[in-house]
C-alpha positions as CSV (number, residue, x, y, z in Angstrom):
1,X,0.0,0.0,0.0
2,X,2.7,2.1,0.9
3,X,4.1,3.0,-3.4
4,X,0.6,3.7,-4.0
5,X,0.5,6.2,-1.6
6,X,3.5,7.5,-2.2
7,X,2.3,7.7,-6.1
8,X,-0.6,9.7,-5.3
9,X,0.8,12.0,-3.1
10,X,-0.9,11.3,0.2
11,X,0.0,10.1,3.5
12,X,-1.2,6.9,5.5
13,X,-2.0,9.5,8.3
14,X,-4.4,11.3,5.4
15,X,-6.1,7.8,4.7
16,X,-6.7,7.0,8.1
17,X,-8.2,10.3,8.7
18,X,-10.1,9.0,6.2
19,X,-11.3,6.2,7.5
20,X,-12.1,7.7,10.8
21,X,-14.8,10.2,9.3
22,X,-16.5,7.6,7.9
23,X,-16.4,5.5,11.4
24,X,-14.2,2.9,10.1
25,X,-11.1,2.4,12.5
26,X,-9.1,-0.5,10.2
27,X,-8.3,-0.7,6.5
28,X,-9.9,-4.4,6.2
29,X,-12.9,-2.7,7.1
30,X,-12.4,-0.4,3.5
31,X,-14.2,-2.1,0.3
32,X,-12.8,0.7,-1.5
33,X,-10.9,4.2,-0.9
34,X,-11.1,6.9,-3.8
35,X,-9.3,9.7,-4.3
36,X,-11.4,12.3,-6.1
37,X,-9.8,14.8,-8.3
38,X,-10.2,17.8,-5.8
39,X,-8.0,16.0,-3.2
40,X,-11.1,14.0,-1.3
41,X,-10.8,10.6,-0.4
42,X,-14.0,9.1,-0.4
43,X,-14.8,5.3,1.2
44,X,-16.8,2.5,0.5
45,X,-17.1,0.4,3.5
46,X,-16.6,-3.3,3.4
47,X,-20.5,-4.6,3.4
48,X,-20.9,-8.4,5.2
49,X,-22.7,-10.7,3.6
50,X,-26.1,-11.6,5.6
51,X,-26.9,-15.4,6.4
């Protein structure tokens, strides 16, 4: 995770912010994590399956 970071310019402080905003506390809670073109990261959280 760490190059990808580093190739967009954003720190894993940033997506843990992230995270935190949308209530999320870990990344293997993340489905997805989008960074927008104005410098937002938006995420998706992880959705369990229901039995």
């Amino acid at each position: 995770m760490e190059p990808v970071l580093k190739t967009e310019h954003i720190t894993r402080h940033e997506l843990l912010s992230a995270l935190r905003q949308e209530g999320l506390s870990e990344f293997s809670q993340v489905h997805l994590a989008l960074l927008e073109t104005n410098g937002h990261i938006t995420v998706i959280p992880r959705v369990e399956a229901k039995s």
